[in-house]
ChimeraX commands (.cxc) that place a marker at each C-alpha (Angstrom):
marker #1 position -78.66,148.30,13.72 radius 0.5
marker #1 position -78.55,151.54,15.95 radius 0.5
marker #1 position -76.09,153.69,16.45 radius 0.5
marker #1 position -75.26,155.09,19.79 radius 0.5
marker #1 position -73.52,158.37,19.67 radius 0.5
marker #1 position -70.54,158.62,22.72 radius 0.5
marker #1 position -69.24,161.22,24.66 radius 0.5
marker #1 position -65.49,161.60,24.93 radius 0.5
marker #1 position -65.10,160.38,28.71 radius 0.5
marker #1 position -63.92,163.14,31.39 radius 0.5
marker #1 position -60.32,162.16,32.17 radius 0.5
marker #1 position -59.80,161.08,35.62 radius 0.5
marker #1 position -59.09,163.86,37.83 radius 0.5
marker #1 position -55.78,162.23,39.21 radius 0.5
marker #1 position -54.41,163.87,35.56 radius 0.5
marker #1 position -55.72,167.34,36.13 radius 0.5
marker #1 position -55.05,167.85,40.28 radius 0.5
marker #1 position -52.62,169.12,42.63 radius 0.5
marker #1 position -52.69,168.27,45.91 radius 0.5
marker #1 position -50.93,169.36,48.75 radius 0.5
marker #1 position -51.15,169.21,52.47 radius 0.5
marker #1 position -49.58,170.24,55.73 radius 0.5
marker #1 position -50.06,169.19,59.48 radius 0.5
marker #1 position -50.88,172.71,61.33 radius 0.5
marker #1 position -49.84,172.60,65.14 radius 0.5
marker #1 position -53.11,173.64,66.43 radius 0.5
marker #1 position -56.89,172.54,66.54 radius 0.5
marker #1 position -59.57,172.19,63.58 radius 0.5
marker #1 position -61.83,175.11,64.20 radius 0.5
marker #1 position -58.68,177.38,64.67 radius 0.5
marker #1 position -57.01,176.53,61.36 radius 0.5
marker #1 position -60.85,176.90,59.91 radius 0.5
marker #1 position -61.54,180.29,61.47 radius 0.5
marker #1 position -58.00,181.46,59.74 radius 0.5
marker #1 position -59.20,180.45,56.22 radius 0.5
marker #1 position -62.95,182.03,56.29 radius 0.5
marker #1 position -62.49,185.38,57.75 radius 0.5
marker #1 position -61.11,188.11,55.65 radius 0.5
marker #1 position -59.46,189.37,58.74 radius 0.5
marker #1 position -56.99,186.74,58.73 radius 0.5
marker #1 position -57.11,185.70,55.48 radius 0.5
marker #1 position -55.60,188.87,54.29 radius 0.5
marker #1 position -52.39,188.87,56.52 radius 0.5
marker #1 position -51.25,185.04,55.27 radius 0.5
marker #1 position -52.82,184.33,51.82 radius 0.5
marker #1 position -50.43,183.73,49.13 radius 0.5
marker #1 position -46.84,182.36,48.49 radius 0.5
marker #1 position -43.70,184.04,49.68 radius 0.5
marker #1 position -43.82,187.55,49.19 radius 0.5
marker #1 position -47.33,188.03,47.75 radius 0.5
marker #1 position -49.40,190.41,49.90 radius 0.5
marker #1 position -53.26,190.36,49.47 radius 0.5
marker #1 position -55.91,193.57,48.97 radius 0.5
marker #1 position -59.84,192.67,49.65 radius 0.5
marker #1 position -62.15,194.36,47.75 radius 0.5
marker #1 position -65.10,192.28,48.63 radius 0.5
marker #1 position -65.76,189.10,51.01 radius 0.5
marker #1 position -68.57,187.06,52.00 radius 0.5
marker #1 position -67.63,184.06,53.39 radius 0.5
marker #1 position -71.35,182.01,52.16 radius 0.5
marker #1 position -72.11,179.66,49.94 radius 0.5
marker #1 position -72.58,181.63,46.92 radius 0.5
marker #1 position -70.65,184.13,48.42 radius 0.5
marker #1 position -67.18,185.81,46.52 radius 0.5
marker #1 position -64.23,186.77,47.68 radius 0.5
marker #1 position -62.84,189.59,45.28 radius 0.5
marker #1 position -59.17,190.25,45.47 radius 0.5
marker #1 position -55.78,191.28,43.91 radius 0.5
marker #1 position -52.81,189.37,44.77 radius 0.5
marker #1 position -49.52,191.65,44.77 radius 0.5
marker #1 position -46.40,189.79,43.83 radius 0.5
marker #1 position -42.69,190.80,44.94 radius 0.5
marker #1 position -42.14,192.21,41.31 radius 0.5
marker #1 position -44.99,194.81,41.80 radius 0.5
marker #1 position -47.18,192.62,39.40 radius 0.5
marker #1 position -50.69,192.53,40.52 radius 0.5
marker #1 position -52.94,189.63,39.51 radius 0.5
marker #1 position -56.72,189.57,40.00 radius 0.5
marker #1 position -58.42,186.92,41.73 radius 0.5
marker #1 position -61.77,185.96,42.66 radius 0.5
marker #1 position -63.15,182.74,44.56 radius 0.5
marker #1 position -67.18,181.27,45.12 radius 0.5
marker #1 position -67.85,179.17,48.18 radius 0.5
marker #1 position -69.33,176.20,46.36 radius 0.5
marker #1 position -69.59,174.13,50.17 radius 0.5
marker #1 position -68.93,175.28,53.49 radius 0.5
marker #1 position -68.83,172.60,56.21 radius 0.5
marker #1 position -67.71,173.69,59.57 radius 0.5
marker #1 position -64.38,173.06,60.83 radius 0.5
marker #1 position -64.00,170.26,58.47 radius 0.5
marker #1 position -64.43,171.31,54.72 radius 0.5
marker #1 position -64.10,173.91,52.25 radius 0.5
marker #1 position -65.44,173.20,48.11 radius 0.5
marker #1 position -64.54,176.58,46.19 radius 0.5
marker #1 position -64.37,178.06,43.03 radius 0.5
marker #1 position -60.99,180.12,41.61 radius 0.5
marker #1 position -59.55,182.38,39.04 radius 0.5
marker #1 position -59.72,185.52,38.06 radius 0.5
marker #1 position -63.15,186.77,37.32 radius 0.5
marker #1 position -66.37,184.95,37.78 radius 0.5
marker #1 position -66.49,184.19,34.20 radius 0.5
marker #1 position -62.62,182.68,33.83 radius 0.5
marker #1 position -63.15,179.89,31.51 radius 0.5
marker #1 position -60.29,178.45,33.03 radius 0.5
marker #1 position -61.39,178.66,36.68 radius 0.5
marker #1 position -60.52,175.16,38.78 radius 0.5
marker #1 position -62.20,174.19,41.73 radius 0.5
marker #1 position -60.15,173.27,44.99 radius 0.5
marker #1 position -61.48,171.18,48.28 radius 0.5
marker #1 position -60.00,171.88,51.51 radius 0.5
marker #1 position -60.30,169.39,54.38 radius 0.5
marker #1 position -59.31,170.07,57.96 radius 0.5
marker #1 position -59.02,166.94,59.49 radius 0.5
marker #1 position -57.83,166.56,63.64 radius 0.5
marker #1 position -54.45,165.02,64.14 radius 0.5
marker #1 position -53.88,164.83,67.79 radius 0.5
marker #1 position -54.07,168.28,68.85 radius 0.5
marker #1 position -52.32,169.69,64.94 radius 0.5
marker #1 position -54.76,169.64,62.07 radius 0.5
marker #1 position -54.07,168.64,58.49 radius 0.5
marker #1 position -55.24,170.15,55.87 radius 0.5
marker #1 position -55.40,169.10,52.93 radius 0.5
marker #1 position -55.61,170.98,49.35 radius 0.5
marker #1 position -56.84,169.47,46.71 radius 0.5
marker #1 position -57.26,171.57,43.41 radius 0.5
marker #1 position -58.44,169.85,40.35 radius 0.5
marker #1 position -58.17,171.70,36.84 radius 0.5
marker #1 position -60.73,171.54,34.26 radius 0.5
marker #1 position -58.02,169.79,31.58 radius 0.5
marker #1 position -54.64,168.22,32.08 radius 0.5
marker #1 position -53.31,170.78,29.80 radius 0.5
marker #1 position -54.23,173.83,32.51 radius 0.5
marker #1 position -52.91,171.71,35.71 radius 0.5
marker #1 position -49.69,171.49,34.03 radius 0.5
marker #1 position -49.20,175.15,32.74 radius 0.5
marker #1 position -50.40,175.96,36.48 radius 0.5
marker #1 position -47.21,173.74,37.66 radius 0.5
marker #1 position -44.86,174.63,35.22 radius 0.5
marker #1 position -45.80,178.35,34.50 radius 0.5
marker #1 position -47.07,179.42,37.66 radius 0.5
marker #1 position -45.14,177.43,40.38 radius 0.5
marker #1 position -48.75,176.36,41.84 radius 0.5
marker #1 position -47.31,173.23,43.62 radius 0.5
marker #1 position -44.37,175.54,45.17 radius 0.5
marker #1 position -46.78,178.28,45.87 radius 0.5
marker #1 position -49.51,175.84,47.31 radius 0.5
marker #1 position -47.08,174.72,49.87 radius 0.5
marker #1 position -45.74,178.24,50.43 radius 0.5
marker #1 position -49.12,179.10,50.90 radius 0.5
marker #1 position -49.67,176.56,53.38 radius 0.5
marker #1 position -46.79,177.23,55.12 radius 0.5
marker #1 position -47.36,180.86,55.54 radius 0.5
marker #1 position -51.01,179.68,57.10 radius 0.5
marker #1 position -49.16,177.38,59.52 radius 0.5
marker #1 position -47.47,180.11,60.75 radius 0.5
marker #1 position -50.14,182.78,61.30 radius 0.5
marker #1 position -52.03,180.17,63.03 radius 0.5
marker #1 position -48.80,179.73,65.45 radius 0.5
marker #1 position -49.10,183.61,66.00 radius 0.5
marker #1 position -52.79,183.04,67.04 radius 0.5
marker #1 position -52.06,180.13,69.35 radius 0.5
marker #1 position -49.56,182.41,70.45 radius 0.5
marker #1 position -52.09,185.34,70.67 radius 0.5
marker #1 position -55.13,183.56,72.72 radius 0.5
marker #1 position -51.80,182.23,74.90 radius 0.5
marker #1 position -51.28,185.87,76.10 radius 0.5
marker #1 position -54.96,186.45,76.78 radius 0.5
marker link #1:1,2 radius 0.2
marker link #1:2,3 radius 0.2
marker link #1:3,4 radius 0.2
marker link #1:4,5 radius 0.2
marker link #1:5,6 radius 0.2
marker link #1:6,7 radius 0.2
marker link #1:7,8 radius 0.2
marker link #1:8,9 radius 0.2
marker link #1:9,10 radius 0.2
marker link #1:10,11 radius 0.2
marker link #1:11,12 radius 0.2
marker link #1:12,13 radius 0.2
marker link #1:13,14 radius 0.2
marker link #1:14,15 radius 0.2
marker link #1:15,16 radius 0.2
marker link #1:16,17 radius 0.2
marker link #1:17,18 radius 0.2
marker link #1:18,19 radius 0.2
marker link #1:19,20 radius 0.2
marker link #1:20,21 radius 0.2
marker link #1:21,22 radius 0.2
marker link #1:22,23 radius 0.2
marker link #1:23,24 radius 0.2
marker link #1:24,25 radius 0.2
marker link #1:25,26 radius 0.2
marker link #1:26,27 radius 0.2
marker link #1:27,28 radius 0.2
marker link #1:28,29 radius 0.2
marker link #1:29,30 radius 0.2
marker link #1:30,31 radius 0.2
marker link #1:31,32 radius 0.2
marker link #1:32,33 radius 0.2
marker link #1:33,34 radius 0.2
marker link #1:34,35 radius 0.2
marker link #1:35,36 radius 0.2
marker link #1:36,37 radius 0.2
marker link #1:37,38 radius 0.2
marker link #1:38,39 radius 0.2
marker link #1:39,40 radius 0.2
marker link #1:40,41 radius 0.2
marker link #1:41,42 radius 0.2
marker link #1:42,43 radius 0.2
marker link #1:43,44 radius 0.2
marker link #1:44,45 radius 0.2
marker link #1:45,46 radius 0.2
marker link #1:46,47 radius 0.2
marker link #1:47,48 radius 0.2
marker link #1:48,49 radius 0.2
marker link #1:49,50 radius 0.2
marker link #1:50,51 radius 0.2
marker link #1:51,52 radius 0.2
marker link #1:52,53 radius 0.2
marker link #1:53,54 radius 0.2
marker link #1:54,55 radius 0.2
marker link #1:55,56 radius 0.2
marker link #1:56,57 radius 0.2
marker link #1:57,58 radius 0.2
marker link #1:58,59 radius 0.2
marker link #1:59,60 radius 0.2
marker link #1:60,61 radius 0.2
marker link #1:61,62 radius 0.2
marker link #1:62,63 radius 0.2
marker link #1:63,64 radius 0.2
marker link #1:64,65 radius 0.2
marker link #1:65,66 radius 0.2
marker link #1:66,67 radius 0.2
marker link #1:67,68 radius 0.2
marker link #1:68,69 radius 0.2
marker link #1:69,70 radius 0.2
marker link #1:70,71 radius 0.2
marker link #1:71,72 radius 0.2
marker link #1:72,73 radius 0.2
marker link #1:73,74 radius 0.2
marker link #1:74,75 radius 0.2
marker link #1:75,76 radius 0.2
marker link #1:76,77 radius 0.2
marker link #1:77,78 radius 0.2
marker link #1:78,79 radius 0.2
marker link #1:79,80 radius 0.2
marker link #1:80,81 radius 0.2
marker link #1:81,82 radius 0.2
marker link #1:82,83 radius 0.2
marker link #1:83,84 radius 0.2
marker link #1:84,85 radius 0.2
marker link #1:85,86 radius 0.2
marker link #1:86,87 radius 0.2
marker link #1:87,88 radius 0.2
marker link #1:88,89 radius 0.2
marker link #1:89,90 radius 0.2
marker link #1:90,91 radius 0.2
marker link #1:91,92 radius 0.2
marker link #1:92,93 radius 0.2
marker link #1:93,94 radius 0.2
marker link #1:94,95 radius 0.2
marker link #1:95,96 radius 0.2
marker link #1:96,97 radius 0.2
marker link #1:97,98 radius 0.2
marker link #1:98,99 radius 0.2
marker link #1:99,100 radius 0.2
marker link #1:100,101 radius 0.2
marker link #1:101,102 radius 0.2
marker link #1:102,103 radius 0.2
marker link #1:103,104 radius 0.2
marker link #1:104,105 radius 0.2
marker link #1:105,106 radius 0.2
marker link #1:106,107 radius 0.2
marker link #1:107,108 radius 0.2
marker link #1:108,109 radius 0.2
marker link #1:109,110 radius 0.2
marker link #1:110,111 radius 0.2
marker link #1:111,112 radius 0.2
marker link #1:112,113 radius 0.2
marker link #1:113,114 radius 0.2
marker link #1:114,115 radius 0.2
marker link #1:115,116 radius 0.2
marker link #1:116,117 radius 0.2
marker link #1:117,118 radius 0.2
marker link #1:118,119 radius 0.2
marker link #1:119,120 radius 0.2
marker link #1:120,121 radius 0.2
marker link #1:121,122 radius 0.2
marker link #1:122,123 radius 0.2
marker link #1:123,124 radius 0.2
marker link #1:124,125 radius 0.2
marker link #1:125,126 radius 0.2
marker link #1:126,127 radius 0.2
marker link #1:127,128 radius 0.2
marker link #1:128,129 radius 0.2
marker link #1:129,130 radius 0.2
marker link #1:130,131 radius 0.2
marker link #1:131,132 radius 0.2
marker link #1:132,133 radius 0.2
marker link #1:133,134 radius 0.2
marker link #1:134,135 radius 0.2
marker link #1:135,136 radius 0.2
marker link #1:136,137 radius 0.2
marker link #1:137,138 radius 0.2
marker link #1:138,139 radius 0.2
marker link #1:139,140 radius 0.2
marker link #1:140,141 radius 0.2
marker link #1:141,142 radius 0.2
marker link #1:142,143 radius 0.2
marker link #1:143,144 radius 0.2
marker link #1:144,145 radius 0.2
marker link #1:145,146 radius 0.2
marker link #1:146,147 radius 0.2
marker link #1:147,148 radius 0.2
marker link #1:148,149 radius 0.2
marker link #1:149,150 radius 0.2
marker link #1:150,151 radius 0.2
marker link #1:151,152 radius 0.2
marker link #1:152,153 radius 0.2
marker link #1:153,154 radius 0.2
marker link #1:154,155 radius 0.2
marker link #1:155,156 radius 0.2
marker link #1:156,157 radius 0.2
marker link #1:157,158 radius 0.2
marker link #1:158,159 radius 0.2
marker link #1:159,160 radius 0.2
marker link #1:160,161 radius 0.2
marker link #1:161,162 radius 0.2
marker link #1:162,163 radius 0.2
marker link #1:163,164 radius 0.2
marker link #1:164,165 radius 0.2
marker link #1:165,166 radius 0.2
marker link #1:166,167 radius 0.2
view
């Protein structure tokens, strides 16, 4: 009789995700535009308080944004993201942490998805263990930032309704 060697299964991503989501008071390829160019992207990104330097962008698949994330206690964290899959104003597959060779980088899927005239947008971030998606939560507030995040992207995109209002 044969033996078949198996492979530990991958646990179901449900154990290693965060998601979070928010309905944003204007169209699709407005919320979109806000999240792919460095423009914008620089004046929201981040949870409360965090301001964002860009030393590199290319919004492309295979393309990296290369950035440092300044937190209200003067602590500066270095990031770095890879557009895995760009899909026009609809969906966004990416690559984050802090270098491009972070054995703990996580991958994250936004989706922009029309809601009468508002769009939600959904973030989905999925870990590569459990173990990470939890010290994420617990150490690093990533569900409270996530929706600070979001929320500070809701409201830049008000100031750009706002904005092409005046024009």
């Amino acid at each position: 009789m044969s033996r078949t060697e198996r492979t530990a299964p991958t646990p179901p991503a449900a154990d290693r995700e965060i998601v979070i989501d928010r309905v944003i008071d204007a169209p699709p390829e407005l919320v979109f535009e806000a999240f792919t160019a460095v423009r914008h992207l620089s004046r929201w990104w981040g949870p409360e308080g965090f301001t964002t330097t860009t030393r590199a962008f290319e919004f492309r698949v295979g393309g990296e944004w290369d950035f440092v994330m300044h937190g209200p206690d003067g602590t500066d964290y270095a990031e770095w993201i890879t557009w895995i899959e760009i899909t026009p104003p609809e969906r966004i597959a990416l690559r984050h942490g802090e270098s491009s060779d972070d054995p703990n980088s996580f991958e994250t899927i936004l989706t922009f998805t029309p809601n009468a005239t508002a769009t939600r947008i959904e973030m989905r971030t999925v870990f590569p263990s459990k173990e990470q998606r939890d010290e994420a939560a617990e150490k690093y507030h990533a569900i409270e930032a996530g929706g600070q995040t979001l929320s500070n992207l809701a409201g830049y995109v008000a100031e750009m309704v706002l904005n092409e209002q005046a024009n």
